[in-house]
N, C-alpha and C positions, 0 to 999 in steps of 0.2 A: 454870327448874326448880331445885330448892335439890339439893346434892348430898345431902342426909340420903336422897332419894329415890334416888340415882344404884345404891348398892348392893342393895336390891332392884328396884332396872330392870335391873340385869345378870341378877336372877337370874329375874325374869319375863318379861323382855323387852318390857316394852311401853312404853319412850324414846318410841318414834316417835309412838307413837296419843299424847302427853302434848305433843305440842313443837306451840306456836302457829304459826300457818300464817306463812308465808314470802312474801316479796314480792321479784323481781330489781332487785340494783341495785349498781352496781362499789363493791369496798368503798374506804375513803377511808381513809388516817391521819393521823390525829392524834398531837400531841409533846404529853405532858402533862409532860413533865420531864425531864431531864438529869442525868448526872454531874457532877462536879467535875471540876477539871486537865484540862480538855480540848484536844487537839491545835489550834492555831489554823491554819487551812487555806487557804491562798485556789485556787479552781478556776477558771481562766479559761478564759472562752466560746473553743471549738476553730474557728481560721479552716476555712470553707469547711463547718462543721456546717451550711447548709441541702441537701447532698448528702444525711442520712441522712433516714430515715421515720420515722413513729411514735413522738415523741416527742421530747423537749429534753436531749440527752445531758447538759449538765452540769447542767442540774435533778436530773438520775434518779442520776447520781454525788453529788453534793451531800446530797441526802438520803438515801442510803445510809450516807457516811458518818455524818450528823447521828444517823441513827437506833441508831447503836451507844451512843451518848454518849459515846462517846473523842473525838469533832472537835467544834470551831465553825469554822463560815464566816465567813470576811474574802471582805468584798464588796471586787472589785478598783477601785473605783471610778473615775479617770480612767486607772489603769497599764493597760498594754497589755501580753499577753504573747503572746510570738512563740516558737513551736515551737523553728526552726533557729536561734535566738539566744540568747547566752550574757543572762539576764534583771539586771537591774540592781537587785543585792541590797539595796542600801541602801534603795530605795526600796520596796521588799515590806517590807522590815523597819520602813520609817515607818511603814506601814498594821498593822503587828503579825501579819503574820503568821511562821508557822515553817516551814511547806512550802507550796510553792507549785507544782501543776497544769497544765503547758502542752501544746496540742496542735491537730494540724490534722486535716482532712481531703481529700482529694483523690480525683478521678476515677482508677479504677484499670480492670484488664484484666477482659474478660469480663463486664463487668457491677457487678463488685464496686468497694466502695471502699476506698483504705487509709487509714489512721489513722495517727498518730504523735501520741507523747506522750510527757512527758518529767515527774520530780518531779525538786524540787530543794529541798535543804537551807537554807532562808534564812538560819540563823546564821550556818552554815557555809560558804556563798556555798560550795557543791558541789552538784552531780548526784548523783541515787540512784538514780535507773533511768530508762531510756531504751528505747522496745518501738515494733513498728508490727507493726498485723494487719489481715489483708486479711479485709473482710464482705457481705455483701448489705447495700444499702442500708435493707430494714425492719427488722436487726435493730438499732436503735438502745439498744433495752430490754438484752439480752445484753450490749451492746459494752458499755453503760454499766457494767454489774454486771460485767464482766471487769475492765475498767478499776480501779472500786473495789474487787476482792477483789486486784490487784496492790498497791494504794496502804496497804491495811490490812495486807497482809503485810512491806511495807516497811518499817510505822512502829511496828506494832504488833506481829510479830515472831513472827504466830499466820494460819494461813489465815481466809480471810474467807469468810463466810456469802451472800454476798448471789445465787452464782448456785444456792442451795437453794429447794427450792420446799414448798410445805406445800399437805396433802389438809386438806378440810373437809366437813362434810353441810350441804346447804342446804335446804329446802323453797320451793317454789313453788306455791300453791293445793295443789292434792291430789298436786304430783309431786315426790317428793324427787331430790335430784341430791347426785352427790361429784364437789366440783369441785376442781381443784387451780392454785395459782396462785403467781407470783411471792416471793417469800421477806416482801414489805412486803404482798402478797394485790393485788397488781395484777395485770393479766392471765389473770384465773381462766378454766379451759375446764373442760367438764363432761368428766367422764372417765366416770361409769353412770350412767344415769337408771332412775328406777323408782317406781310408783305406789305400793310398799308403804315400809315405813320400811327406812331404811339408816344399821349404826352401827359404832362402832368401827373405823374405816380404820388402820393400820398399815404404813406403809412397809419394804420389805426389806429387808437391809443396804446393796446394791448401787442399792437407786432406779429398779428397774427394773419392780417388782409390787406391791401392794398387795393385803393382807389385809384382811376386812370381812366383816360380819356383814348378810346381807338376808331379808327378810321375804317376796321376792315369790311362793316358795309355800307362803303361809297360814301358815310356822312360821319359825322364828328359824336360817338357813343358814349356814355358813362357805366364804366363796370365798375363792381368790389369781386375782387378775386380774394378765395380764401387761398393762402399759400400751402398749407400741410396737406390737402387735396386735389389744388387744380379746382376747385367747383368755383363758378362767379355767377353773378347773378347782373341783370341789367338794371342799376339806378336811375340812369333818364335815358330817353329817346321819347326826347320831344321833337316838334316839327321846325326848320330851323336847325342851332348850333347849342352844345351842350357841352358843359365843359368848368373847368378848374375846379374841382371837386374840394371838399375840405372839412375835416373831419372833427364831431364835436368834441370836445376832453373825456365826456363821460362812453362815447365810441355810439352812439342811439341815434345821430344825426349827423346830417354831414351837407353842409353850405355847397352852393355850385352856380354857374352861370346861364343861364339860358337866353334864349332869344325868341321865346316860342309866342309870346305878344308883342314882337316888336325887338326895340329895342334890348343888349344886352343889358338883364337886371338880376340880381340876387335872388336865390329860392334857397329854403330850408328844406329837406325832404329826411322819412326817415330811414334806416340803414339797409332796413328791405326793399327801401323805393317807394312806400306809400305816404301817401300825409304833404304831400307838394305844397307848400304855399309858400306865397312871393312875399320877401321881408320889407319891402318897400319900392317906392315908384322915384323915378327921375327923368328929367330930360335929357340926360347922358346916359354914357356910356360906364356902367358900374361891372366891376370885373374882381377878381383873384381874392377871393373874397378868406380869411382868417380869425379862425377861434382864438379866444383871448381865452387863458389857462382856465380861468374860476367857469368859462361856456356860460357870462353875462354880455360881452360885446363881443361883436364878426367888425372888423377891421377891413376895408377893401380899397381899391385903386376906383378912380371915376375923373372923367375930365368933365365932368357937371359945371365948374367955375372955369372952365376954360382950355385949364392944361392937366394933366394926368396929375394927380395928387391924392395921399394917405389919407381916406375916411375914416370914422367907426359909427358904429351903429348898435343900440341892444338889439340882443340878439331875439327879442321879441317884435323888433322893428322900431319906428319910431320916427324920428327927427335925426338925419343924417351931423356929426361934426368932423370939420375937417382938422388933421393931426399934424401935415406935413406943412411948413410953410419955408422954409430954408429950400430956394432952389426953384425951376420952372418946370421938371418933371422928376418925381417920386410914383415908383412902382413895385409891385410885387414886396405887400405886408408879410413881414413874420416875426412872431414875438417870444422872448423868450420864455422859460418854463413858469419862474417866477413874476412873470406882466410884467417886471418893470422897464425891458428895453424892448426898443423896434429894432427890427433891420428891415432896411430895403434898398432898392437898384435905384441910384440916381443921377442926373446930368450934370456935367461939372462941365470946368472949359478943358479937363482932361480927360473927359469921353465917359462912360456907365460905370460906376462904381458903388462896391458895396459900401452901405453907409452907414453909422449907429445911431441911434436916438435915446437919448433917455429919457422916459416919458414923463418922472416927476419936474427936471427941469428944462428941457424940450432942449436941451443940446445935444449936437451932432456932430461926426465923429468922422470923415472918408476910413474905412479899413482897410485898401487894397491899394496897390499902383499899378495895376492894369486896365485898361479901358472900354471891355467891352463885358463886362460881366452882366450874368443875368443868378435867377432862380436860386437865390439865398437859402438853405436851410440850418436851423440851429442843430447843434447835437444836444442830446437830453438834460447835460449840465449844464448849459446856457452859456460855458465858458468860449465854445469853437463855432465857426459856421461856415460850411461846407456850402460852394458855388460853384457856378461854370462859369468861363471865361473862355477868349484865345489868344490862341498862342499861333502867331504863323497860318493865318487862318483855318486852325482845324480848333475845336473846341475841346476843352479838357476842363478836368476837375481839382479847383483847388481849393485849401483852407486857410483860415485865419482865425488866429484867436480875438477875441474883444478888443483886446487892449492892444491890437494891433500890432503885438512885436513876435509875433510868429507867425510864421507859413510855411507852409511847404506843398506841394502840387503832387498829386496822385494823375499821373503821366502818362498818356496813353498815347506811345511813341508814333505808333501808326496809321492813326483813329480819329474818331469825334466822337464826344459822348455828350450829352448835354441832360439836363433834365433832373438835374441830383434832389436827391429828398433823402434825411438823417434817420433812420428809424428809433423809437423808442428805448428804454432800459429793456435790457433781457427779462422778462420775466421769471 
């Protein structure tokens, strides 16, 4: 679907009757590029890893790190590394690498196993951290993603992304599913199923509920689903269209679009659904509306001057200003954790692409070379930002770092999936 169509499917809601039918299947990724000056890494295979389950611990490390584009893998090739021993620098440093990954596994109490592992400074023939944690044996996926968000905080000096997880809309024949999955889109479980369409999912500050717009009676709903129970509660159903919900930093309020006087215009309402009021009035069409981190400006899309273009607005209301002026249509605001960049979907002469902004000096950035991409979301560090696009017209999910020298697509070989949203840091 080209996003030229995306701003009136907000405002009619009819995404879901529009998206080609869906087929199940694990999504895959793909590296289609890298950074420069990347970390050179070596991860050695952990004695006694046939303890854990489900999965190849220093595979699942390995490409976590790979997929940031800060590391490459040094294959350890004939070197052995040993947990409890001091590792023989010299020789990591013949193979080139600059840190180096050691660790075990062993049989522990009650069922669990511990783990130990150890990074070390190759130049510097020193230790940089040394940890052991006790797990169930299937959670090999976790361990591994604990593991690398230690090894990226060490090196790289910024918490690590990888035990985040990302909501998406999938279709199957006639039944849509929001399924949420792994930070790389491994491990997807369905979180609501439903025969009607389901769109715009939004995570909470905290990662704990999800915002969403369903169709399954006959009109366009606003729910917050708690995920650890299944319990949801209805935020609007007003008379009319209800929709792109959008949650405040502090998680007490949550921005969305209604039509319920008319025209589509922005409402504030609070997390329970009470306290409705409209942020402001226009003679457009005001849609996809965005908290800005400090939850003093909501940022939105409106064709009030003409053609779809980047609002903001305090989030008290006000005097609407316009952000986007590069281009004749800019849509779908998101900003990153720090305020200081936009991302959004914009037209070029080479069709919808995601595109950066810096908001201190208003330059702008194309990120992508694909041309139909929609529904931008940052990951928590402000470094990735995870979209849908297509591929062959079936829609899938990819990423790109800021700085635009990485990507790689999480692959849903025989599917469509559309609708991505990044969730929060683990708590």
């Amino acid at each position: 679907m080209k996003p030229i169509h995306r701003l009136m499917t907000l405002v009619t809601l009819l995404l879901g009757c529009l998206l080609a039918p869906f087929a199940q299947a694990q999504l895959n990724v793909e590296i289609y590029g890298a950074g420069a000056d990347r970390i050179p890494i070596t991860i050695t295979h952990f004695t006694g890893e046939n303890l854990l389950q489900g999965g190849d611990l220093t595979a699942i490390v390995r490409k976590d790190l790979e997929l940031t584009g800060l590391f490459r893998s040094i294959d350890q090739g004939g070197l052995q590394g040993v947990e409890n021993m001091a590792p023989d620098y010299a020789a990591w440093r013949g193979i080139g690498a600059d840190a180096l990954l050691v660790g075990s596994v062993a049989q522990g109490t009650g069922g669990l196993v511990d783990v130990r592992f150890r990074l070390h400074d190759v130049p510097r023939a020193g230790e940089l951290l040394s940890l052991k944690v006790s797990v169930n044996p299937n959670q090999t996926r976790a361990l591994a993603h604990h593991i690398a968000n230690k090894i990226y905080e060490k090196l790289i000096g910024q918490p690590g992304i990888f035990s985040t997880r990302i909501a998406y809309v999938e279709k199957t024949g006639r039944r849509y599913q929001l399924k949420i999955a792994d930070f790389d889109g491994e491990n997807p479980v369905p979180a609501l199923l439903s025969d009607e369409p389901i769109m715009s999912p939004t995570w909470s500050p905290d990662g704990s509920k999800i915002a969403y717009v369903s169709f399954e009676k006959k009109k366009p709903i606003v729910y917050v689903a708690t995920l650890a129970t299944g319990r949801r509660i209805t935020l609007a159903n007003y008379k009319g269209s209800n929709s792109a919900p959008a949650w405040s930093p502090d998680g007490s309020r949550l921005a969305l679009t209604l039509t319920k006087d008319g025209l589509s215009q922005i409402y504030v309402v609070n997390a329970d659904g009470s306290g409705l009021r409209r942020l402001m009035s226009s003679n457009g069409i005001d849609t996809e509306p965005q908290w800005s981190p400090d939850g003093g400006t909501i940022y939105f899309t409106s064709d009030r001057g003409g053609s779809p273009q980047i609002y903001k607005v305090g989030a008290q209301g006000g005097n609407a200003q316009r952000v986007s002026f590069s281009g004749a249509y800019n849509v779908t605001p998101r900003i990153s954790a720090d305020g200081k960049t936009l991302v959004y979907v914009s037209r070029s002469n080479s069709g919808f692409q995601v595109t950066m902004m810096d908001l201190a000096s208003q330059q702008t950035q194309i990120l992508t070379e694909s041309v139909r991409d929609e529904s931008p979301s940052f990951a928590p560090d402000g470094r990735t930002i995870l979209y849908a696009t297509e591929v062959g017209g079936r829609g899938v999910l990819s990423v790109v770092s800021t700085d635009g020298r990485t990507r790689y697509r999480l692959n849903n070989r025989a599917g469509d999936v559309r609708e991505p949203t990044w969730g929060p840091f683990e708590k």
